[in-house]
C-alpha positions as CSV (number, residue, x, y, z in Angstrom):
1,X,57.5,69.4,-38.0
2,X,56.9,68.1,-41.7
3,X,56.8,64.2,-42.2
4,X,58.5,63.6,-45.5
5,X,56.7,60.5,-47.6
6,X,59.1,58.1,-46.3
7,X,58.0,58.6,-42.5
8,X,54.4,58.7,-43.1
9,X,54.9,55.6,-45.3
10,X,56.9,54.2,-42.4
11,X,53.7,55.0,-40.1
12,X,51.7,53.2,-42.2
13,X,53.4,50.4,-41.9
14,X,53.3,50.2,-38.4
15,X,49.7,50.6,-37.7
16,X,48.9,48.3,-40.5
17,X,51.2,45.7,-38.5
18,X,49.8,46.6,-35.2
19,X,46.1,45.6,-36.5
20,X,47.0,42.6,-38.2
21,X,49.0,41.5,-34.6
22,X,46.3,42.2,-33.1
23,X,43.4,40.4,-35.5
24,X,45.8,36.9,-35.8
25,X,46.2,37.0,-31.7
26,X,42.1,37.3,-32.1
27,X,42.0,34.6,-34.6
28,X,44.6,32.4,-32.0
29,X,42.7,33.1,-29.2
30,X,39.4,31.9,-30.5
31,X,40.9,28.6,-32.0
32,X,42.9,27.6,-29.1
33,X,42.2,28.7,-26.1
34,X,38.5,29.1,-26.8
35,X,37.9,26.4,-29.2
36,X,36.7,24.1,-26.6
37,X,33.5,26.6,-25.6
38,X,32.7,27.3,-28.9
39,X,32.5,23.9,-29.9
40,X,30.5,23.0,-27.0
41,X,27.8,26.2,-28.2
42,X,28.0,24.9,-31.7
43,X,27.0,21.0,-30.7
44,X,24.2,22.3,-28.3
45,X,22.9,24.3,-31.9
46,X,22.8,21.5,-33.6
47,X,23.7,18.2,-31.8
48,X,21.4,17.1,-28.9
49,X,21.2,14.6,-26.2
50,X,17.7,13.0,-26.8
51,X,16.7,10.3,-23.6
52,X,15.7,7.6,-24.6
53,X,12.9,6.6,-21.5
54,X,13.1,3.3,-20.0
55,X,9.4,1.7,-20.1
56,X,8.1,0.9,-16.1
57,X,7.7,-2.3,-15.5
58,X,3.9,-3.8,-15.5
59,X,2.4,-5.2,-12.1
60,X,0.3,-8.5,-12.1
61,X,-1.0,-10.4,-9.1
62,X,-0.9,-14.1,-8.4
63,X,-2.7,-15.0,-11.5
64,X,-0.9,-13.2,-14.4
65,X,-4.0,-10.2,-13.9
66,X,-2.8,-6.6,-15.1
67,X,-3.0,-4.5,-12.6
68,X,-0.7,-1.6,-13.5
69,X,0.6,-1.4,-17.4
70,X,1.5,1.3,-19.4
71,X,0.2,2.7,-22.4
72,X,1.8,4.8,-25.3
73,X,1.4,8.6,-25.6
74,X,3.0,11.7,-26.6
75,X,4.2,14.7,-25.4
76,X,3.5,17.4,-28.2
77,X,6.2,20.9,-27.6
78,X,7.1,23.4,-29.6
79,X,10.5,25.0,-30.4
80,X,9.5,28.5,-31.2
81,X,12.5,29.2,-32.9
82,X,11.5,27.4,-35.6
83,X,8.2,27.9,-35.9
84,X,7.9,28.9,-39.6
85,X,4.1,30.0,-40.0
86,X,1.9,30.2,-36.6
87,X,-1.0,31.5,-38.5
88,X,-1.6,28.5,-40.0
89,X,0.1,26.0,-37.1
90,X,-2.4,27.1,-34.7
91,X,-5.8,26.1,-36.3
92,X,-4.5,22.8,-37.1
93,X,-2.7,22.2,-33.2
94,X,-5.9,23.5,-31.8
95,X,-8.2,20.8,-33.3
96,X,-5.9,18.2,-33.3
97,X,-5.0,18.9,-29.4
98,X,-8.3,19.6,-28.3
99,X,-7.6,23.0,-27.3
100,X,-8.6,26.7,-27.6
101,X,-6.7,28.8,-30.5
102,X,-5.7,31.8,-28.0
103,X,-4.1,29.2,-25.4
104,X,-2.4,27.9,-28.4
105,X,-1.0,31.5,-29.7
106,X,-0.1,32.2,-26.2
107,X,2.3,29.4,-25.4
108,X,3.9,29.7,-28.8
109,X,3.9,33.3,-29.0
110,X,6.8,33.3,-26.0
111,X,9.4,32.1,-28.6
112,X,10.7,30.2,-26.2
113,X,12.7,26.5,-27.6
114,X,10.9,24.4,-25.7
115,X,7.2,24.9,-24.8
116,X,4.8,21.8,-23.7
117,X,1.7,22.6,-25.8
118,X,-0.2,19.1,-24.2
119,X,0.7,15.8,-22.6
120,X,-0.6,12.6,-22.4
121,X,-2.0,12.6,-26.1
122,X,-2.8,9.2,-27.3
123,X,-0.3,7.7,-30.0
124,X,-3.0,7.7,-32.9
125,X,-3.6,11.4,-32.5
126,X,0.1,12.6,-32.4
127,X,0.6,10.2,-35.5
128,X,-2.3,11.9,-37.4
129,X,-0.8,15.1,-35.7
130,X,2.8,14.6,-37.4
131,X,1.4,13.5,-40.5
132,X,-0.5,16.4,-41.4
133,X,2.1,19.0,-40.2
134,X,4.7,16.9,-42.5
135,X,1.6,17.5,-45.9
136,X,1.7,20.9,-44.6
137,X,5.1,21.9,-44.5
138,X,4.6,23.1,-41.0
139,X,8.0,23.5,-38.6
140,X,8.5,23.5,-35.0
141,X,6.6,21.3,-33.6
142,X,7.6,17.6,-32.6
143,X,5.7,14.9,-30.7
144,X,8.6,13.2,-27.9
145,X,7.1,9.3,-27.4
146,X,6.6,8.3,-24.0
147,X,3.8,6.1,-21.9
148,X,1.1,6.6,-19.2
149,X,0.5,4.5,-16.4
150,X,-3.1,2.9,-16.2
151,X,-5.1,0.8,-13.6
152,X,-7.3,-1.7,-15.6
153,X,-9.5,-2.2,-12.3
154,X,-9.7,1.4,-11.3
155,X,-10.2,1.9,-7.2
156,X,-9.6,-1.6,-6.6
157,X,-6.7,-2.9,-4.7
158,X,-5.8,0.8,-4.8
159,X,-4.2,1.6,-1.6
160,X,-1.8,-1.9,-2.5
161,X,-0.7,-0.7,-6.0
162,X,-0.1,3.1,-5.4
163,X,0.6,5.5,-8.5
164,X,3.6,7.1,-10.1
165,X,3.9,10.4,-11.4
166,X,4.5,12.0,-15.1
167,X,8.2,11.2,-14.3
168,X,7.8,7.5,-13.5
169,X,8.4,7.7,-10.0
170,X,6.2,5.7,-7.6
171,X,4.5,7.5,-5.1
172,X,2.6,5.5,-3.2
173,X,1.7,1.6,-2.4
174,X,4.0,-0.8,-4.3
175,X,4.6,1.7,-7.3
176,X,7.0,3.1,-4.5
177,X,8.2,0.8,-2.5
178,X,9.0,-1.4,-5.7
179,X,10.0,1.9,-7.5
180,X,13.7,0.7,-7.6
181,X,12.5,-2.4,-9.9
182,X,9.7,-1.1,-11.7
183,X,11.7,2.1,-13.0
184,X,14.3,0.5,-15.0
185,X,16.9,2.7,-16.5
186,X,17.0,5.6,-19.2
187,X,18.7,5.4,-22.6
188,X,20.4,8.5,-24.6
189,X,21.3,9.3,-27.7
190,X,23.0,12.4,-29.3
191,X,21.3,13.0,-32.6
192,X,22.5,16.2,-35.0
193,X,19.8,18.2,-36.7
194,X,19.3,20.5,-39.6
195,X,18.4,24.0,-40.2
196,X,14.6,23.0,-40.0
197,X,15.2,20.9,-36.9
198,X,14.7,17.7,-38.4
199,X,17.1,14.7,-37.6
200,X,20.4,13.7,-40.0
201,X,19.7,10.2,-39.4
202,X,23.4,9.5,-41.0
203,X,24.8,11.8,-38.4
204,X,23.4,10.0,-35.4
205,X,26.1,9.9,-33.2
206,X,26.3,7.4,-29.8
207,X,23.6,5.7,-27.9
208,X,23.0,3.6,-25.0
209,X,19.9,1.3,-25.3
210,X,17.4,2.0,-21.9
211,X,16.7,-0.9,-19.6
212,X,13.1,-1.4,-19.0
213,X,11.5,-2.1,-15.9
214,X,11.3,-5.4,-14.0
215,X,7.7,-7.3,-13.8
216,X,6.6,-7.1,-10.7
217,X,4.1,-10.1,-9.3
218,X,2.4,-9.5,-6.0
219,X,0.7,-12.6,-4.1
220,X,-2.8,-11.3,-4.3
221,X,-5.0,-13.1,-5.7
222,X,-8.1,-10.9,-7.8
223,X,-10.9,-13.2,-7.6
224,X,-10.1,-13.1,-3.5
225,X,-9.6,-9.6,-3.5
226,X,-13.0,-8.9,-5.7
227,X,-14.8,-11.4,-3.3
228,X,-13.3,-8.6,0.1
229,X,-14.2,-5.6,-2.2
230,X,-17.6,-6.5,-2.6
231,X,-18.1,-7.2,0.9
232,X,-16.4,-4.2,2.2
233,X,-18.9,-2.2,-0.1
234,X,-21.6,-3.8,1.3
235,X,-20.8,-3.3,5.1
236,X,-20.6,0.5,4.0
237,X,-23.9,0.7,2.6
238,X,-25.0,-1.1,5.4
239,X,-23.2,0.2,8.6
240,X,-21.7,3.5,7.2
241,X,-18.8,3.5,9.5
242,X,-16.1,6.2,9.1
243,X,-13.5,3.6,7.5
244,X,-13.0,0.0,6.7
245,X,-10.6,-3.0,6.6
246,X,-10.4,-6.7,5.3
247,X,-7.3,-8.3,5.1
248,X,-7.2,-12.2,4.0
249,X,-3.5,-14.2,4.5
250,X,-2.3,-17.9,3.9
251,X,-0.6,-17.8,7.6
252,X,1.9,-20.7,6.5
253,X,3.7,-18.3,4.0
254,X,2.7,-15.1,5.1
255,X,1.3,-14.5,1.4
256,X,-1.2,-11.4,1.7
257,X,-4.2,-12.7,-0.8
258,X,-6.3,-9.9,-0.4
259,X,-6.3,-5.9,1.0
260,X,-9.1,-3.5,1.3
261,X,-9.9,-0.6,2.7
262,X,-12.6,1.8,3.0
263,X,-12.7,4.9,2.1
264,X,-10.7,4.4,-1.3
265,X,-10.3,6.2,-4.7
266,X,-10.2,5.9,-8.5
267,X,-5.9,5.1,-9.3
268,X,-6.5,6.6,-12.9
269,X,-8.6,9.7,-10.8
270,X,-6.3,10.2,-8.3
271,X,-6.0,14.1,-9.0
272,X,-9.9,14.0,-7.3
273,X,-9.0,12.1,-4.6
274,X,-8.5,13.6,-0.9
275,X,-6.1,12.6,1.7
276,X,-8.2,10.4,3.4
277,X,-9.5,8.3,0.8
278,X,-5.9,7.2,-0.3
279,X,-4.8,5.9,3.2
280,X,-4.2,1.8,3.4
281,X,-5.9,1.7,7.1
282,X,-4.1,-1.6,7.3
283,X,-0.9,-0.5,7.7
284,X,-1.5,2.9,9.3
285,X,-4.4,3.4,11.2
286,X,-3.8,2.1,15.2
287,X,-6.4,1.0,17.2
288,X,-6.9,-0.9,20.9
289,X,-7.8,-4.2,19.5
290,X,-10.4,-5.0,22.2
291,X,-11.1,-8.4,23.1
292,X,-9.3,-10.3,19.9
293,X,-6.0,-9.3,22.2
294,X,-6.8,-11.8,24.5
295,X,-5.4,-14.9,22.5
296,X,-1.8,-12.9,23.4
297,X,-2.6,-13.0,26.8
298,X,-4.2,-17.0,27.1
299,X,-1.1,-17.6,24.5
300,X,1.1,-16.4,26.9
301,X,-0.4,-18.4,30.1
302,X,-0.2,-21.5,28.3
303,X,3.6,-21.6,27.0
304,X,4.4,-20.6,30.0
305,X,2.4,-23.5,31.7
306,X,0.9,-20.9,34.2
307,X,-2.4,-22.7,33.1
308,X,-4.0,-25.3,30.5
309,X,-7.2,-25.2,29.1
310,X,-9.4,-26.7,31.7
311,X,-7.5,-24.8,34.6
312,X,-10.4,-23.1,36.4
313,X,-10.9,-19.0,37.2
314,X,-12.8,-17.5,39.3
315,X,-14.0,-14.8,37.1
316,X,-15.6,-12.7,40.0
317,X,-19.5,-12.9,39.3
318,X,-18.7,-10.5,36.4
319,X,-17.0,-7.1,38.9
320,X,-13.4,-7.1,40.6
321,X,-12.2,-4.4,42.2
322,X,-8.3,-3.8,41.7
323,X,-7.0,-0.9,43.4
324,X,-10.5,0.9,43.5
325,X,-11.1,0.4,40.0
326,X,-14.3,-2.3,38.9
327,X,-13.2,-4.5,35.9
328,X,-16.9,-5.7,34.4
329,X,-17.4,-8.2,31.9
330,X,-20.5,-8.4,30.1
331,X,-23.0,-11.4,30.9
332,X,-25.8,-10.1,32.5
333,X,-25.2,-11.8,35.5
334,X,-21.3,-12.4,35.1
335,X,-19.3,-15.2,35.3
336,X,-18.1,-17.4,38.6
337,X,-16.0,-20.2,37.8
338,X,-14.6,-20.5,33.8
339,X,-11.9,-22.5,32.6
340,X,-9.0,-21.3,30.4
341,X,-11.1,-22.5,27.1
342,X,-14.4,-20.7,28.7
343,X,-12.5,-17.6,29.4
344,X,-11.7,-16.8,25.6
345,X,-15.6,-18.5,24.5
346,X,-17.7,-16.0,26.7
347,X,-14.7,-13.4,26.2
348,X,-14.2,-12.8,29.7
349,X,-12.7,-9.3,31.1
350,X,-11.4,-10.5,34.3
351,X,-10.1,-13.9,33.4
352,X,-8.0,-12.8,31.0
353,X,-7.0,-10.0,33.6
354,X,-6.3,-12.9,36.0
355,X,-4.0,-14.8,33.7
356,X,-2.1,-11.8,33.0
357,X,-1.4,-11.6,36.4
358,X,-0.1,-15.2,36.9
359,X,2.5,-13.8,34.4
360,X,3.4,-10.7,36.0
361,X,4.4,-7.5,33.6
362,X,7.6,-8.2,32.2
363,X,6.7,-11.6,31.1
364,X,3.9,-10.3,29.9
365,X,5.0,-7.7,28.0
366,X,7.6,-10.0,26.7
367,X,4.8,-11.9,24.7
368,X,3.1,-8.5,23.6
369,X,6.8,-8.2,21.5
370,X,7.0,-11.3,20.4
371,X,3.9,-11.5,18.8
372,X,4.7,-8.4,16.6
373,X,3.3,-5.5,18.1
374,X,5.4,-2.3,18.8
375,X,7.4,-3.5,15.5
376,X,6.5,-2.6,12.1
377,X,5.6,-6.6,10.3
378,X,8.1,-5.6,7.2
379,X,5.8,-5.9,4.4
380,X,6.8,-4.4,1.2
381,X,4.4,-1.6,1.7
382,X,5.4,2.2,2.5
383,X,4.2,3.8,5.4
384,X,3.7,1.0,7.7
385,X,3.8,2.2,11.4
386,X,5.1,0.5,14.8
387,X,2.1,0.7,17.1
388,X,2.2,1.6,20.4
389,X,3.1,-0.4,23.0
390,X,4.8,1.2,26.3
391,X,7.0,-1.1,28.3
392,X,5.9,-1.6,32.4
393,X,7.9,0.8,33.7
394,X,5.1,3.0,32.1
395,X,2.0,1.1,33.2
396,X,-0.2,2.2,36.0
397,X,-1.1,0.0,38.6
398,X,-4.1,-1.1,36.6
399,X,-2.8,-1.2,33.5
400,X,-1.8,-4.9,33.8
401,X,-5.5,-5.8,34.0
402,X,-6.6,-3.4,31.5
403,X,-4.1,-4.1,28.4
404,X,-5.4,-8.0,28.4
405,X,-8.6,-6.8,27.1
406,X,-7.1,-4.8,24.5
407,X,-6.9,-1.7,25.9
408,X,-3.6,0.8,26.4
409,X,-2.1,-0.6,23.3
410,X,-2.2,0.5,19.9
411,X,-2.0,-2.1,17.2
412,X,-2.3,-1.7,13.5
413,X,-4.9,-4.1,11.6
414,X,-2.3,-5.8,10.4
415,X,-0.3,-6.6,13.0
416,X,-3.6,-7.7,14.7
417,X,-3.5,-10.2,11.7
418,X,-0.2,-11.6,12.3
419,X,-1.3,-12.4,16.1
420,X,-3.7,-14.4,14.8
421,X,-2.0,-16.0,12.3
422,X,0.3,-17.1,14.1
423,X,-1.6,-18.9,16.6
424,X,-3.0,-20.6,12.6
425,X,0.2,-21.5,12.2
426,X,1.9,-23.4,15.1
427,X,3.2,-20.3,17.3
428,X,4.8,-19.5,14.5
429,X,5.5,-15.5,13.0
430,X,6.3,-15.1,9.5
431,X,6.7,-11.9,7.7
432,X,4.0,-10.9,5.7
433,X,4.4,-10.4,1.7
434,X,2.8,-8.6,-0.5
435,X,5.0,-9.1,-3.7
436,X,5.7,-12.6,-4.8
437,X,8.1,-12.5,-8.0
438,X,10.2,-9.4,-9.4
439,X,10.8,-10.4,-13.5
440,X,13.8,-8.6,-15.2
441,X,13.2,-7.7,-18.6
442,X,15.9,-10.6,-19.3
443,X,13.5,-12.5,-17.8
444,X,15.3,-13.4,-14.4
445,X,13.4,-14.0,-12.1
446,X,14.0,-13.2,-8.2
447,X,12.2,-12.2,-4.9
448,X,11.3,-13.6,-1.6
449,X,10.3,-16.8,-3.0
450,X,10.6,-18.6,0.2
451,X,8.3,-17.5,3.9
452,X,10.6,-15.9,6.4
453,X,10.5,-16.6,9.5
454,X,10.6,-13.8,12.1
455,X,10.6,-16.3,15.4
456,X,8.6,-19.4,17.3
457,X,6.6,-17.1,19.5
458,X,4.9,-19.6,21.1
459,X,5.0,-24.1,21.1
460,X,3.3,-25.3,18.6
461,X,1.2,-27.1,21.7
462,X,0.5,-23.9,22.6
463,X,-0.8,-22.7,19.5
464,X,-2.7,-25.8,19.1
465,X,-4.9,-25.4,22.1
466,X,-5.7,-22.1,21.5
467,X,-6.7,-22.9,18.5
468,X,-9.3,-25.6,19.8
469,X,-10.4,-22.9,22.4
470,X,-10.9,-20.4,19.3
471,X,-13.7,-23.0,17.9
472,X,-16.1,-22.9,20.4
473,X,-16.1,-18.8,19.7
474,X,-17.7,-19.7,16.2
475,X,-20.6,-21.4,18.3
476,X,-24.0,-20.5,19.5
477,X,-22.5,-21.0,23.0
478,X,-19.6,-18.5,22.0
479,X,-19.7,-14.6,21.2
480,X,-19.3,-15.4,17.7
481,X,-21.7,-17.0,16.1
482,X,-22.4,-15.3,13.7
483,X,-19.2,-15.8,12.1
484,X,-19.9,-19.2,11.3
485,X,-19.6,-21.0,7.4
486,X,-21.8,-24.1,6.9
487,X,-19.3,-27.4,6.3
488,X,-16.2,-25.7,8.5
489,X,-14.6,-25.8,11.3
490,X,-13.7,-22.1,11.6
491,X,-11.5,-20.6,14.8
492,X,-11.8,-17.0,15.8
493,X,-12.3,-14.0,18.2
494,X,-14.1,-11.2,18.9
495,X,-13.0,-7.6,19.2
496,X,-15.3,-4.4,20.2
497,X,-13.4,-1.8,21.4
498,X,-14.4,1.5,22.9
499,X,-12.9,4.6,20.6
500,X,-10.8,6.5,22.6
501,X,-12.0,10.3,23.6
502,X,-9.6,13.2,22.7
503,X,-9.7,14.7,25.8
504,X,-9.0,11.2,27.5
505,X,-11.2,8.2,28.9
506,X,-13.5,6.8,26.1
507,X,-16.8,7.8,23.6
508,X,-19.7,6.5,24.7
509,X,-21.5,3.8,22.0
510,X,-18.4,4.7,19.9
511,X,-16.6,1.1,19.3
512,X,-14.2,-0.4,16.8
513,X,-15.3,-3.5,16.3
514,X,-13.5,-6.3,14.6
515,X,-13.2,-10.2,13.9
516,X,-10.2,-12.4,13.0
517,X,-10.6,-15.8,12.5
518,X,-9.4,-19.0,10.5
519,X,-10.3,-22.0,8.3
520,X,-10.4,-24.5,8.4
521,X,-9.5,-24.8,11.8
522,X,-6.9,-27.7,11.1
523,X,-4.5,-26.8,8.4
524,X,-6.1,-23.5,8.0
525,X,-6.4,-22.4,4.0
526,X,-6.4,-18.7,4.9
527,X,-7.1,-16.3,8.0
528,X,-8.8,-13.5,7.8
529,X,-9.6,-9.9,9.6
530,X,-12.5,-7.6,9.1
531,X,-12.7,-4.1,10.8
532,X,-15.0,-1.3,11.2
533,X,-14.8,2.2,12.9
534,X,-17.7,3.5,14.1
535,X,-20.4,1.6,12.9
536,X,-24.0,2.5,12.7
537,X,-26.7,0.0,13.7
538,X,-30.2,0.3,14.5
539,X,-30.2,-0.8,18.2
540,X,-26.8,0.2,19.9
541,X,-27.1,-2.7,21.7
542,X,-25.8,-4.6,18.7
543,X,-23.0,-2.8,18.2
544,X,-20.5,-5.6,18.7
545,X,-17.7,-7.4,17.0
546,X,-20.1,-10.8,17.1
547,X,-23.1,-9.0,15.6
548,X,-21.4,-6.7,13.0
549,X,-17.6,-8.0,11.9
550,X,-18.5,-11.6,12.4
551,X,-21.1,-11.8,9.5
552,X,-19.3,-9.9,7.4
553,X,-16.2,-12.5,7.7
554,X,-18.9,-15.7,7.4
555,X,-19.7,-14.0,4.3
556,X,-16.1,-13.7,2.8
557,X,-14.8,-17.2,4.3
558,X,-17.8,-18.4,2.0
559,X,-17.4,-17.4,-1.0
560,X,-13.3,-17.8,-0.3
561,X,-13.6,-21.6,0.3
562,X,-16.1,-21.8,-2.6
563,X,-13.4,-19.8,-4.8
564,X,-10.6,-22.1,-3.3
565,X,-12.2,-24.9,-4.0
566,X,-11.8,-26.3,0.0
567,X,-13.1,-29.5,0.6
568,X,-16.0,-29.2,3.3
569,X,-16.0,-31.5,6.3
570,X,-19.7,-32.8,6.9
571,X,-22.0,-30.5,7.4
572,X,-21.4,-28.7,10.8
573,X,-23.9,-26.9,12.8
574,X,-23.6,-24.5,15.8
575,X,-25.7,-25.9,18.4
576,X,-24.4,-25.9,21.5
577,X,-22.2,-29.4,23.0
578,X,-24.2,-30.9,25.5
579,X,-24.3,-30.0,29.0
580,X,-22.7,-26.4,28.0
581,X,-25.1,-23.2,28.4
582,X,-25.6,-20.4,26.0
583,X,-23.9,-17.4,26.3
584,X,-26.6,-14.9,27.2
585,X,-25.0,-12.0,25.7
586,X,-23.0,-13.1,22.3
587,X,-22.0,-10.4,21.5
588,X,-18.4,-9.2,22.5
């Protein structure tokens, strides 16, 4: 068939229609029904989304002292797609970053739009940095402003103050638990850029301003806390025990003044540390508190008027038998009749025993809970553990004998603290606080500003006479006096504790040995607790609460009241009171 001019003219037509239908319902589909996407590609070409970072909040302790602050750096990246001339970027990045050429040509040589060359470089250098790319005409490489977190006092108060990461996120100590506060709240702002990657300032679309970080004040005091550190240093030269704790408190307000532990760790070195150096003992590590557990059980006789301080005990001659098991104390010759007060002086085994008897187990382990243990204390510190304390329908037959003297429970150093506190303070238990003030960067200022009372655990009658008993501990005539400070009346007790054996029972001439006490003994200014695990003496006859911890504390109550500026009574000695006998064996 022949197609005359007119038909193929016709054809024409139509095909020529056909492609144009089909280019417009192109050119429709892209500009409505995909104009959305491609305006989306287009603004993420040229428009970004810069965060603006919020700075983290500082931490000071009682006295204004900067213990956590940040400090401004850069993060230098490169957007190798607009990398204009590597040969000559990378000479100049390498000296100015302090690193090797090839690592340089490698990371920029993946093209890739966003490459960390380094972070962490200090302001001045990423200024000199961006000044010399901008005489050189270099592209592609921009320095994004941010800070670094640094410790002023290095390992001290470490295990208190924790760290946070490169992203400002607290990871241990009060950098965590405070995280909330200290992290404050990102900014953005969507910027447009040109061809060369540089900013259109006149384009700069909309922002949000960041909100910094609160201030966050803790109740520690540094010139306390350098007088624990010192000490605890010294103990470790001198002792070498496997760890380490001092804790000092005002028992009125439950204000933690200073925290130390042993082993610790460089906070602006913390990539070198290892797991055990960066544990706070205080809150974690559990422990049978030995002997300083037996002003729970005397507290417990007395406010329950089973006995009063001269109520006499027949304490054995230093052996009773209780279902076939011998409970010793540790004179030479033991002990016949004691009083109440004598019982908690000589540290006595059995007595104590005895007055947890006149309780019975469920009162008993009543008073065990209301003193604290088997509950976490609620300090503003992450981590913190409960203890272990099982209830009576879990004891053995002897274990109401054997828990008295600190043994079958687990307490943390801490909560062994608190006990004694709050016989310091009227029978009564306040919370413990680490932080004192949280500052908003408006300058509001909130926190737990007032003590907070958990409960009256015991009268305050109660409290008081334990309290007088505690004094004649501090004595020659008591188990610790070693613990004594010249010009004070000082209240305390004695712990040495055998370390439990893996495989059950205990290590032999393995103790933790400990000492908590408080001054002055009226009105008390602070209490304090020192601990060592596994310490090493020459004789291991001297390995005792009274003849290792209790020095160690004399020393920091010293200095403390000096740094306090306490008012001494007169001078007070330690020699015995008249008619009273020494102990033969002060040491437990």
């Amino acid at each position: 068939m022949k197609w005359n001019s007119r038909t193929r003219c016709a054809l024409v037509c139509v095909f020529f229609a056909f492609l144009f239908s089909i280019f417009s319902y192109r050119l429709i589909y892209l500009q409505l029904v995909m104009h959305d996407h491609y305006s989306q590609l287009a603004a993420e070409k040229n428009v970004g989304r810069n965060v603006i970072l919020a700075e983290r909040g500082a931490i000071y302790d009682a006295g204004q002292e900067v213990l956590a602050q940040n400090v401004p750096v850069a993060t230098v990246v490169a957007d190798g797609t607009l990398i204009n001339n590597a040969a000559a970027l990378i000479p100049i990045l390498a000296r100015s970053l302090h690193l090797s050429p090839a690592e340089i040509a490698e990371k920029i040589d993946s093209r890739r739009p966003y490459i960390v060359l380094k972070r962490e470089v200090p302001d001045s250098e990423a200024r000199a940095l961006e000044k010399t790319l901008g005489q050189e005409k270099l592209r592609g490489i921009r320095c994004e402003r941010g800070t670094v977190r640094v410790y002023p006092n290095g390992p001290m108060l470490c295990h208190v103050i924790g760290f946070s990461d490169f992203h400002q996120n607290g990871i241990q100590g009060v950098e965590a638990s405070m995280n909330h506060y200290l992290r404050g709240e990102d900014g953005y702002r969507y910027i447009e850029r040109d061809a060369q990657g540089r900013e259109i300032v006149l384009y700069r679309g909309l922002e949000r301003a960041p909100r910094n970080g609160s201030q966050v004040h803790l109740t520690v005091d540094m010139g306390l806390q350098t007088i624990v550190e010192n000490e605890l240093d010294a103990a470790m030269r001198e002792y070498t025990p496997a760890t380490a704790t001092i804790i000092l408190m005002r028992p009125q307000t439950g204000e933690i003044l200073a925290m130390a532990n042993r082993p610790n760790f460089d906070l602006n070195l913390r990539a070198e540390a290892k797991p055990e150096q960066m544990k706070n003992r205080a809150i974690i590590d559990m422990m049978e508190p030995g002997s300083t557990f037996k002003i729970v059980t005397a507290a417990a006789a007395l406010n329950e008027h089973k006995v009063n301080l001269d109520s006499m005990i027949f304490c054995e001659n230093g052996v009773w038998n209780v279902f076939g098991k011998p409970l010793h104390d540790h004179g030479h010759k033991g002990y016949g009749d004691l009083s109440v007060q004598d019982i908690l002086v000589h540290s006595s085994n059995i007595g104590a025993a005895k007055m947890a008897c006149m309780l019975g187990e469920q009162k008993f382990y009543e008073y065990i809970r209301r003193f604290g243990f088997g509950d976490r204390t609620g300090i503003e510190l992450p981590g913190e553990i409960r203890g272990m304390v099982h209830p009576p329908r879990s004891w053995s037959k002897i274990s109401i004998t054997r828990i008295p003297m600190g043994q079958e429970v687990g307490v943390t150093p801490l909560q062994m603290l608190m006990a004694m506190a709050t016989v310091a303070n009227g029978g009564k238990l306040v919370q413990p606080r680490i932080v004192k003030t949280i500052i908003d960067d408006k300058g509001k200022v909130s926190g737990n500003l007032q003590p907070t009372l958990v409960r009256q655990v015991i009268s305050p009658q109660a409290a008081a006479d334990i309290a007088l008993a505690l004094r004649g501990v501090v004595t020659k005539r008591g188990t610790a006096a070693g613990a004594a400070v010249p010009g004070f009346i000082i209240s305390g007790k004695t712990g040495t504790a055998q370390k439990a054996a893996p495989g059950g029972g205990y290590e032999k001439n393995r103790y933790v040995v400990s000492f908590s006490g408080f001054l002055p003994a009226e009105n008390p200014a602070f209490v304090g607790l020192v601990v060592l695990d596994d310490a090493h003496t020459k004789d291991p006859n001297l390995n005792y609460g009274g003849t290792v911890a209790a020095p160690i504390f004399s020393r920091v109550a010293e200095q403390a009241a000096r740094y306090l500026d306490l008012e001494p009574h007169e001078e007070i000695g330690t020699q015995n009171p008249a008619g009273r006998v020494a102990l033969t064996n002060a040491s437990r």
